[in-house]
N, C-alpha and C positions, 0 to 999 in steps of 0.2 A: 803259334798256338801256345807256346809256354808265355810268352809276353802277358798276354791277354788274361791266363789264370792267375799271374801273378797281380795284377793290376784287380783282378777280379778279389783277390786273395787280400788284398792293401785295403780296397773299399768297403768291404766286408767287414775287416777287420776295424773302418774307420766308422762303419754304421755303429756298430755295435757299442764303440767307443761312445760317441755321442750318446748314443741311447744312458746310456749309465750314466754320463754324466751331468743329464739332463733330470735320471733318477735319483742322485744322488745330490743335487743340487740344491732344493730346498729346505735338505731332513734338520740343519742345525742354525739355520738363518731364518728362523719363524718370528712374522711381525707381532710385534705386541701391540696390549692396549685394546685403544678403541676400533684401529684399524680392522681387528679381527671380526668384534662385534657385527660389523656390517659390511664385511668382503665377500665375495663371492666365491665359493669353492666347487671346485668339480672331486666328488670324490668317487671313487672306483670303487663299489662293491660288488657282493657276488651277482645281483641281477645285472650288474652296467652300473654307468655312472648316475651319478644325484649331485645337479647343482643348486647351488642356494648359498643363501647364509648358515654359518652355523645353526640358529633355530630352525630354520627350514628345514634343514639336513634332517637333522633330531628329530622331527616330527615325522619327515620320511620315513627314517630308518625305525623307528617306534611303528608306524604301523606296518610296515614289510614284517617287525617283530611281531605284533599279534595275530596277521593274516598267516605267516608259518607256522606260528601255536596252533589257528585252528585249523589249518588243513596236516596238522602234525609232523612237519616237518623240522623235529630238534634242529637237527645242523644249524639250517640253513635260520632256524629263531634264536641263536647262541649266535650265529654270526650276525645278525642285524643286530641284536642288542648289542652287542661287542662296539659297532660302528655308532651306536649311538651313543655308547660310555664315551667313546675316545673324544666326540663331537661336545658331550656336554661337559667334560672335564676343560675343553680348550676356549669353551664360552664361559665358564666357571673361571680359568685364571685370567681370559682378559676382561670380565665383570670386575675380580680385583684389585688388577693394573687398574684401571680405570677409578676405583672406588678410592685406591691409595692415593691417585693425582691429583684425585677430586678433595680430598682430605689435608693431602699437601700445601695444594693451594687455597683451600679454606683458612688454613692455619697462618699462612703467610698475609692473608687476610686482615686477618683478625690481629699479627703484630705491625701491621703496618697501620690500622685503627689504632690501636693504642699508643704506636708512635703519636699521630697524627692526635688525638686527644691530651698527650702529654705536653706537644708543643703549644696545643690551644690553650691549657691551663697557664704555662709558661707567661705568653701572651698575656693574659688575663690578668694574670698579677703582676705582671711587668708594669700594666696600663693602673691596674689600680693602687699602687704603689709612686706612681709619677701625678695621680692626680690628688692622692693626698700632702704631697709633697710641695709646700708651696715656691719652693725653689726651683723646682720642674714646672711649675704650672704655666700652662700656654701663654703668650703674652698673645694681645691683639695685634691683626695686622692693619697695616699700613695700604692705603690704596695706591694701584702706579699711581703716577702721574700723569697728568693729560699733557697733551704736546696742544702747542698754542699753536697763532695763525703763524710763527715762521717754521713749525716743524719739530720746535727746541723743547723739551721735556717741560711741563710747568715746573716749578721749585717750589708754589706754594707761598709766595712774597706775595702782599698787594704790591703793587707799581704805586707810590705816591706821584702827585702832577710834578714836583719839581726832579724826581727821577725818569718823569716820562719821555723818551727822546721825544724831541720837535719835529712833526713829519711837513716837509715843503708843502708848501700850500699850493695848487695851480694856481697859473695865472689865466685869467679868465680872457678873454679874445676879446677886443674891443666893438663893442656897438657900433650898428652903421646908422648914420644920422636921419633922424626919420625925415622925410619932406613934406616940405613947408604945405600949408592948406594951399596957396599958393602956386604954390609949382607943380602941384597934382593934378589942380584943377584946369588949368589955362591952356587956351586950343593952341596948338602948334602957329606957327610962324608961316602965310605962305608965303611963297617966292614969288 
């Protein structure tokens, strides 16, 4: 029986632990920016929870605020507005974040435009500076060359006849002798 309270005593003590450090876990690691804008929150107030986006929350908690005014319940309309300050103050700096990054990156924008305008100008007069330049100026190009019938680049010479190599002529197969009127016509020999 003492085993058992003590065991009981350890787990108890390890609930508890947890619990805390589960409460205590998100209070100083809060996501910025935009992530906020459109995260989902469960927040604990005095009727229960309310989740949503922060705007959603806000509009909740806003009207739990005027339904307490009029059924006149101070406290509990001091404590909804409360929930909706804290709610619109934490959409208010990630609107901010947001509006700075957005600003940030506009700006880096805008000098890398003017980079990129300055090079073109650069450009520009480089080209119009080489074409009033007649010692710059383009010269015409020249066409390949065509490869002839052995494959060999042309060079662009005419071949005169007496530089022309001499290609072997065939020699043509000799004719068979045509027969005589003669010997075409004449009936065979009989035996």
């Amino acid at each position: 029986m003492g085993q058992r309270n003590d065991s009981q005593r350890l787990e108890s003590t390890y609930m508890r632990s947890s619990k805390s450090r589960s409460r205590n876990k998100n209070r100083n690691n809060r996501p910025t920016g935009g992530n906020i804008i459109n995260r989902v929150f469960d927040s604990s107030g005095p009727d229960g929870k309310v989740r949503g986006t922060p705007q959603q929350i806000i509009e909740k908690y806003n009207q739990l605020h005027r339904d307490a005014v009029l059924s006149g319940d101070r406290v509990d309309a001091e404590n909804f507005a409360q929930h909706a300050e804290h709610y619109t103050r934490l959409l208010a700096e990630a609107q901010r974040e947001v509006d700075a990054k957005r600003e940030e990156q506009e700006e880096q924008n805008r000098q890398r435009q003017a980079e990129r305008d300055r090079e073109r100008q650069d450009r520009l007069k480089a080209q119009e500076a080489a074409a009033n330049d007649p010692a710059n100026a383009p010269q015409p190009e020249m066409a390949a060359p065509e490869a002839d019938a052995s494959g060999q680049p042309d060079s662009g010479l005419v071949e005169t006849p007496e530089e022309k190599p001499q290609r072997p002529r065939r020699q043509r197969a000799p004719r068979k002798p045509k027969p005589s009127p003669d010997e075409g016509n004449a009936p065979e020999a009989a035996e």
